[in-house]
C-alpha positions as CSV (number, residue, x, y, z in Angstrom):
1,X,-26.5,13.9,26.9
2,X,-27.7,14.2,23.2
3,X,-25.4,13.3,20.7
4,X,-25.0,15.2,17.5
5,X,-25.1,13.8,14.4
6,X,-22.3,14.7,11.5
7,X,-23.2,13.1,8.4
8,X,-20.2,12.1,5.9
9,X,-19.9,13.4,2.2
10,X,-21.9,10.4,1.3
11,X,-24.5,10.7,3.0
12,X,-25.0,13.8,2.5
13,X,-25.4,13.4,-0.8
14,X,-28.1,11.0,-0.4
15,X,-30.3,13.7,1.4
16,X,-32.5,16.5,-1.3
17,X,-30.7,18.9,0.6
18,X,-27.3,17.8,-0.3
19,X,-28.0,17.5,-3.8
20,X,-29.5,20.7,-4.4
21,X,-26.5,21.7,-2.4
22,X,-24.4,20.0,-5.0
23,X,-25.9,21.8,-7.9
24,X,-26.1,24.8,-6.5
25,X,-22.6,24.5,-6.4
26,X,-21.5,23.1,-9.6
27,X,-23.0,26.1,-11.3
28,X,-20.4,28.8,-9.6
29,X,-18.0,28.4,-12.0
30,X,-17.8,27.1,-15.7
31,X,-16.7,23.5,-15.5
32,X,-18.4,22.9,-12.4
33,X,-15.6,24.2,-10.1
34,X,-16.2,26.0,-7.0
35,X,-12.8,27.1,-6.4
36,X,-10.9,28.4,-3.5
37,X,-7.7,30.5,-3.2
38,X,-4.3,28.4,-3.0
39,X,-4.6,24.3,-3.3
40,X,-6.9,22.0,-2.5
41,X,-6.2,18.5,-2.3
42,X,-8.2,15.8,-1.2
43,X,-7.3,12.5,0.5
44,X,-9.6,9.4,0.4
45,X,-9.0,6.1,2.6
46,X,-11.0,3.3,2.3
47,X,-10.5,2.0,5.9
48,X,-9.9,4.2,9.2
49,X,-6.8,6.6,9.5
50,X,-5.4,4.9,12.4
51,X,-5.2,1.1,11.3
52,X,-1.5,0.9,12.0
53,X,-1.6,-0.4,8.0
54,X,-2.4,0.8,4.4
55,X,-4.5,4.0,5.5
56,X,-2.5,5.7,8.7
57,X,0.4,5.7,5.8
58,X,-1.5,7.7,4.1
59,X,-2.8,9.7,6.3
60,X,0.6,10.0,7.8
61,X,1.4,11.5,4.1
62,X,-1.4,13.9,4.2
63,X,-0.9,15.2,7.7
64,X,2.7,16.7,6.0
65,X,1.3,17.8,3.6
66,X,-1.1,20.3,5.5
67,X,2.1,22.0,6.8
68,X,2.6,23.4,3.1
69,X,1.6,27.2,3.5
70,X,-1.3,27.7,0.9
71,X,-2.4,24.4,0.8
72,X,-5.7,23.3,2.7
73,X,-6.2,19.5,3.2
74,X,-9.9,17.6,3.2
75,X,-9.7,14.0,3.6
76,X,-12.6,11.1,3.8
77,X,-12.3,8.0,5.7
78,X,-13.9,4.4,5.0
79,X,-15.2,4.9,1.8
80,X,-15.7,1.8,0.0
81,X,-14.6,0.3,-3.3
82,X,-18.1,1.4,-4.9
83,X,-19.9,4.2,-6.3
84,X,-19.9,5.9,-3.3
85,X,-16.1,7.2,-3.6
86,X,-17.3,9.1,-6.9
87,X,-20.2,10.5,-4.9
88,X,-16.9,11.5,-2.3
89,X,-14.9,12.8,-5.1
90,X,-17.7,14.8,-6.6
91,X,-18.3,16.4,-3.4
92,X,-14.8,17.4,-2.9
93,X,-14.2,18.5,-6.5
94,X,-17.6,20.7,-6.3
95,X,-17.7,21.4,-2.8
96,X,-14.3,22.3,-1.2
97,X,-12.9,23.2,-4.7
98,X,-10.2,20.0,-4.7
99,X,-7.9,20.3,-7.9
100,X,-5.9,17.8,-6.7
101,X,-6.9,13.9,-5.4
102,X,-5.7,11.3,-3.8
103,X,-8.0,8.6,-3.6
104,X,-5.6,5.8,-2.4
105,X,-7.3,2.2,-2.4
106,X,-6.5,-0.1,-5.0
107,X,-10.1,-0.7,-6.3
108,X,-10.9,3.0,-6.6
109,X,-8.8,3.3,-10.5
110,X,-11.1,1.5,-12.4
111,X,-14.0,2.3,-13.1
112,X,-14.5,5.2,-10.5
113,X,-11.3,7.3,-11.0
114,X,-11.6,6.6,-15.3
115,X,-15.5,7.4,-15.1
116,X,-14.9,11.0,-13.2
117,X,-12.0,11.9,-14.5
118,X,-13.1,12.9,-18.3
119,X,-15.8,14.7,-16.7
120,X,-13.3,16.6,-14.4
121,X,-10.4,18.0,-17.0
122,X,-8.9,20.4,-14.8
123,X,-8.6,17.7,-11.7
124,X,-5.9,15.8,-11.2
125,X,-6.8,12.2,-9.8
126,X,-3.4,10.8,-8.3
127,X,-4.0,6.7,-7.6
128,X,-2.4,4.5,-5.6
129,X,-1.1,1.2,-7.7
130,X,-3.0,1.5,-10.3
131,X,-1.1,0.6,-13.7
132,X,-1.9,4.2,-16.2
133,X,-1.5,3.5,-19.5
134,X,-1.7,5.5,-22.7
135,X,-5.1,4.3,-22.7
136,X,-6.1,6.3,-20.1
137,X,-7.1,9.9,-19.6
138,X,-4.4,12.1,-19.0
139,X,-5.4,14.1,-16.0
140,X,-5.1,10.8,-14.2
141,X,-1.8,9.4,-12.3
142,X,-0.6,6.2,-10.8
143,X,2.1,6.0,-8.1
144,X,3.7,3.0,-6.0
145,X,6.8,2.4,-4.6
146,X,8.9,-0.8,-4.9
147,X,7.5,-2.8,-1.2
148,X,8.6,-5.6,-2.7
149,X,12.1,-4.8,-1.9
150,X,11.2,-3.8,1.6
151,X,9.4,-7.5,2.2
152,X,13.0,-9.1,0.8
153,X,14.4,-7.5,3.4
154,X,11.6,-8.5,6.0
155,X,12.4,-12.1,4.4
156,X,16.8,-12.1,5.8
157,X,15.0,-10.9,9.1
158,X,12.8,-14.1,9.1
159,X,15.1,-16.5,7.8
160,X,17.5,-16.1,10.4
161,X,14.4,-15.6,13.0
162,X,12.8,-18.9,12.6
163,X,13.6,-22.3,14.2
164,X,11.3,-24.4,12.1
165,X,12.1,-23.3,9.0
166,X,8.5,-22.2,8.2
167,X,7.4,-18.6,7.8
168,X,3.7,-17.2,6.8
169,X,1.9,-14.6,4.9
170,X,-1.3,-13.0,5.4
171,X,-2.3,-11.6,2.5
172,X,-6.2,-10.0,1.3
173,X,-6.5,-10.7,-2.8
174,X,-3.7,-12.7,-5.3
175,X,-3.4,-8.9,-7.2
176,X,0.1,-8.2,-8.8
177,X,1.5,-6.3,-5.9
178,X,0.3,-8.7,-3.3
179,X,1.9,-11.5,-5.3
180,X,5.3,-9.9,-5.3
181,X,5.7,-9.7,-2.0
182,X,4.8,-12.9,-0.6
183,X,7.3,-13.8,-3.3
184,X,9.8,-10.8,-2.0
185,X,9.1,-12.4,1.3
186,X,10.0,-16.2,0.8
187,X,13.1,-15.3,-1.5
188,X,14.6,-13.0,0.9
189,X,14.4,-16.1,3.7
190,X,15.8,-18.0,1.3
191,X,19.3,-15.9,0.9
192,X,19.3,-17.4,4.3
193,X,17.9,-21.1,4.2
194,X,17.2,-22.2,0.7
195,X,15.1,-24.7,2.2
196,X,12.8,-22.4,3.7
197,X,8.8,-22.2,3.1
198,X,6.4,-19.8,3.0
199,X,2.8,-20.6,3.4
200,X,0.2,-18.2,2.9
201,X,-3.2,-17.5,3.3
202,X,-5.6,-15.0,1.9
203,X,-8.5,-13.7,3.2
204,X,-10.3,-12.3,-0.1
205,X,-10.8,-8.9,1.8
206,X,-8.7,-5.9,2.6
207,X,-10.3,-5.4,6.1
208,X,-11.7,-8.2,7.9
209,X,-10.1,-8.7,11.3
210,X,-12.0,-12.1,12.1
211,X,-10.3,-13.7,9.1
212,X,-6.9,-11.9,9.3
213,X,-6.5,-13.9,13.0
214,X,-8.1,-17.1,12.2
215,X,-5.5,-17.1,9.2
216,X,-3.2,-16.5,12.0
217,X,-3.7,-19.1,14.4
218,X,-4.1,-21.5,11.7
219,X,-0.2,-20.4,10.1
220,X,1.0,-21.0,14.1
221,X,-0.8,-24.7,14.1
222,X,0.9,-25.2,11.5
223,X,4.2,-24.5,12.8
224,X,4.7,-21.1,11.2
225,X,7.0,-19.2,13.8
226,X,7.5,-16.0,11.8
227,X,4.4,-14.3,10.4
228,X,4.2,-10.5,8.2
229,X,1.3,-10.0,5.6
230,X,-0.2,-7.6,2.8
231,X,-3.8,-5.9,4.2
232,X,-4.9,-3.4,5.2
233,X,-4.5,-3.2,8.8
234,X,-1.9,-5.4,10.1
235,X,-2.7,-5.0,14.1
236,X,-4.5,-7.8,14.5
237,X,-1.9,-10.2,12.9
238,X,0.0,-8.7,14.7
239,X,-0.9,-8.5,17.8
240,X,-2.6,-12.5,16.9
241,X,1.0,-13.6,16.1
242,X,2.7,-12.5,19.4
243,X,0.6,-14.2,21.3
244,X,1.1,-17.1,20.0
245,X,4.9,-16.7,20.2
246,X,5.5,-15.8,17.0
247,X,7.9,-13.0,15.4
248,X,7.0,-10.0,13.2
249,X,7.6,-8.3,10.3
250,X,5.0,-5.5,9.8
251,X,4.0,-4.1,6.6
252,X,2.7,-0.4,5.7
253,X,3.7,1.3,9.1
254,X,5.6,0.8,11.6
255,X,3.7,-1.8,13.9
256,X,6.7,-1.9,16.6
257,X,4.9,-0.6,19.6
258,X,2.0,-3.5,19.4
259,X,4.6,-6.0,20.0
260,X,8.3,-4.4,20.7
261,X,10.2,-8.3,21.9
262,X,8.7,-10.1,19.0
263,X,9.2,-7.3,16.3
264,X,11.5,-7.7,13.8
265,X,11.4,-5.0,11.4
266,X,9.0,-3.9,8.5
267,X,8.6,-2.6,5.6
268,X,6.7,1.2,5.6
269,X,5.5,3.3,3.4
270,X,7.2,6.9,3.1
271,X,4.3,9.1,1.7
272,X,4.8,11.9,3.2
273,X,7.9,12.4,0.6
274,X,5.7,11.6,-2.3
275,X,2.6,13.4,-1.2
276,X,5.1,16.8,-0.6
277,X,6.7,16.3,-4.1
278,X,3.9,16.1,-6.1
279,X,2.2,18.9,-4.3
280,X,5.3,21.3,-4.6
281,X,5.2,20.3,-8.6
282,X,1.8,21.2,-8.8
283,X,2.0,24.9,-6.5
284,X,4.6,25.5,-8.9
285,X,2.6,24.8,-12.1
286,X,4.5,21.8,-13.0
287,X,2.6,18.6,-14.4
288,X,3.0,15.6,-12.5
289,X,4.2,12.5,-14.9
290,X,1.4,9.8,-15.2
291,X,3.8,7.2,-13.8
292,X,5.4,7.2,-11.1
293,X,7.5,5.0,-8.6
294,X,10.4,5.0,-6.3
295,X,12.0,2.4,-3.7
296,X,14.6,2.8,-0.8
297,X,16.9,5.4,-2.4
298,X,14.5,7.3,-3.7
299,X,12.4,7.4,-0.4
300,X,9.5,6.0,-1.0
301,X,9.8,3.3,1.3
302,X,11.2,2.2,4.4
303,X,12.6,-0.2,7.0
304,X,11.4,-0.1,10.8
305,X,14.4,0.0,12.9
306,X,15.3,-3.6,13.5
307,X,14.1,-5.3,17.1
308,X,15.8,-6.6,19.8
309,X,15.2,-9.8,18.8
310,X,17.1,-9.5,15.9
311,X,20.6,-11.2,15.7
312,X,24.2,-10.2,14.8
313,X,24.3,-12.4,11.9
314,X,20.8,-11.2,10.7
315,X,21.8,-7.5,11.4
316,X,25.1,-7.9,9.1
317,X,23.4,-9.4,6.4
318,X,20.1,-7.3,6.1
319,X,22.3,-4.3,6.4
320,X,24.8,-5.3,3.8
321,X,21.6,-6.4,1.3
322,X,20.1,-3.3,2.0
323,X,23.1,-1.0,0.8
324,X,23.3,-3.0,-2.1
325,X,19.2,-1.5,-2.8
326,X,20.0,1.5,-2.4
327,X,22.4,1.6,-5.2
328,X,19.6,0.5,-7.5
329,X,18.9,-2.0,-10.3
330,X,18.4,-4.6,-8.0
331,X,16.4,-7.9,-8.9
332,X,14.7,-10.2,-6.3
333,X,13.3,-11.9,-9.3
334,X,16.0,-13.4,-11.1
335,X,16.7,-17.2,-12.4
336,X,16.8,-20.0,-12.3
337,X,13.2,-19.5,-10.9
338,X,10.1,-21.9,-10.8
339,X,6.7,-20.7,-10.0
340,X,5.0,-23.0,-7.7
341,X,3.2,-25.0,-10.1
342,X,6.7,-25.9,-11.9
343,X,7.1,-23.3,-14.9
344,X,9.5,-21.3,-15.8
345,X,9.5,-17.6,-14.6
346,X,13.1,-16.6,-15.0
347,X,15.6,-18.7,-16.8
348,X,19.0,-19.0,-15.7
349,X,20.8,-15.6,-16.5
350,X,17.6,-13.8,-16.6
351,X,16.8,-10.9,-14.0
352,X,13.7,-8.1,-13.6
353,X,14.9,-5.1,-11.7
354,X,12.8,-3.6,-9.3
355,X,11.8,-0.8,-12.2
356,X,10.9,-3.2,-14.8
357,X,7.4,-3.1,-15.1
358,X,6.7,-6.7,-16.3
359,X,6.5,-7.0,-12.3
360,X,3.8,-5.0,-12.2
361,X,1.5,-7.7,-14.3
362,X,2.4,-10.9,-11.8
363,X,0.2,-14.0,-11.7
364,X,2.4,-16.9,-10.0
365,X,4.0,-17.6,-6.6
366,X,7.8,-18.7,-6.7
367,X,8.5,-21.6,-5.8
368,X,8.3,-22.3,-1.8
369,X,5.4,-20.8,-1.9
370,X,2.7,-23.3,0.1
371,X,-0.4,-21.8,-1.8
372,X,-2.7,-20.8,-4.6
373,X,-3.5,-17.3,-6.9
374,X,-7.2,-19.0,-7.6
């Protein structure tokens, strides 16, 4: 049987055909725009769709947002942090007529999105945790939800879960958001067991399964008994940790079914409600603000339901934290708090709420953190 080849945007882009394709047809329309009736809106991932992590959120969003009568969806998966996700948003722009994009991966805001987006005025370029300033051009947006909140919560779960008072944390780069959570992570065990630790590891890559379960294996030899992380695709910690006899608290999406006895909760993304919202705003001609971000009561995030391994005492206490989050205001960063390294972060009396955006900028691990930003 003879397979057929499909080539990706990308590639075909690279061929003599695709480019004269492309000019051919950037010169439809003034401005380069080869538009189509109704809304296009384009989704880009820079891992698969169905990682049980970062991307299948998104993609979970988008797939909602194709229900919306008069809006078609295009989408590209596994596009690196390069060039090549211009070349993709180009070819969406000029191609399928997108007005509206979502390119969702961290390292896609600068310099890709801020290189395109002065040359695109009438797109809209929606990222994903990126921090817009004034700086910026104004057809650009950032979005993010406060995780960090969710990963406190993951935190009561584990401090009541573990025996050996040692919990670990996966995590890909030391950026701001990462940071927070590990931190979100070990505080929240911590309203449990003030003498809890949290070691973590990073693997210096969003994606790379070999590292994500040697850093694993080597949290379990090292008496870790409750694992969750920050990358992209949390199945093989996962599904690493159980079998080692570990419990879980997942991160992104709801990893429940790899592991259901060892599960303990997690902390999801809810883009489908963000994704529909700015959407509606922009079917309706409205202009979507530059900054955006939302937590638990605004629906941005979630908890998975919490596992059968999860006790009475644990239940009462996550619940009880987790009405207090959804009345708002609340700080997981408050003092007295050291970083790991001994300074100051918060002095005593002294509290960032989950809006305040000085969280957005962090450099330190709290500490109880077993590990380094460098």
């Amino acid at each position: 049987m003879t397979k057929i080849w499909t080539p990706n945007r990308r590639q075909f882009l690279k061929t003599s055909a695709g480019v004269a394709g492309l000019a051919a047809a950037s010169s439809l329309l003034p401005g380069g725009m080869a538009r189509a009736a109704g809304l296009t809106v384009g989704f880009i991932y820079v891992g698969p769709k169905d990682d049980y992590g970062y991307n299948q959120s998104h993609a979970e969003g988008a797939a909602i947002v194709k229900k919306i009568p008069g809006v078609k969806v295009v989408e590209e998966e596994r596009v690196p942090e390069t060039v090549d996700v211009q070349k993709t948003m180009e070819s969406m722009i000029n191609f399928d007529g997108a007005t509206l994009l979502f390119p969702t991966s961290f390292g896609y805001f600068d310099p890709h999105i801020l290189t395109l987006a002065p040359k695109y005025k009438d797109v809209r370029f929606e990222h994903c945790g990126g921090l817009w300033t004034e700086k910026n051009p104004k057809n650009v947006g950032s979005y993010f939800g406060y995780i960090g909140l969710g990963q406190y919560l993951n935190g009561i779960a584990a401090g009541h879960a573990t025996k050996t008072k040692k919990i670990g944390f996966v995590a890909a780069k030391p950026i701001p958001q990462v940071l927070l959570n590990i931190n979100s992570f070990l505080l929240g065990a911590r309203a449990v067991d003030p003498t809890i630790t949290c070691q973590v590891i990073f693997t210096g890559e969003w994606s790379l399964a070999v590292k994500e379960a040697e850093a694993t294996n080597a949290l379990a030899d090292q008496g870790v008994d409750v694992v969750t992380c920050h990358v992209d695709g949390p199945k093989v910690i996962m599904e690493t940790g159980a079998g080692r006899g570990m419990y879980l608290c997942g991160y992104h999406a709801n990893q429940s079914k790899l592991a259901p006895e060892k599960y303990l909760t997690g902390a999801e993304w809810n883009w489908g409600k963000v994704y529909t919202d700015m959407v509606n705003a922009t079917l309706k001609g409205e202009t979507i603000p530059n900054f955006v971000r939302g937590g638990l009561s605004e629906g941005f995030i979630k908890m998975s339901p919490l596992g059968p391994a999860v006790s009475e005492a644990s239940r009462k206490q996550f619940e009880s934290t987790q009405a207090t989050i959804l009345k708002g205001g609340f700080s997981v960063i408050k003092g007295p708090l050291k970083d790991n390294k001994g300074n100051v972060v918060a002095k005593d009396g002294e509290a960032f709420a989950e809006t305040d955006v000085k969280l957005e900028s962090m450099n330190y691990l709290v500490e109880g953190v077993i590990g380094s930003t460098s």
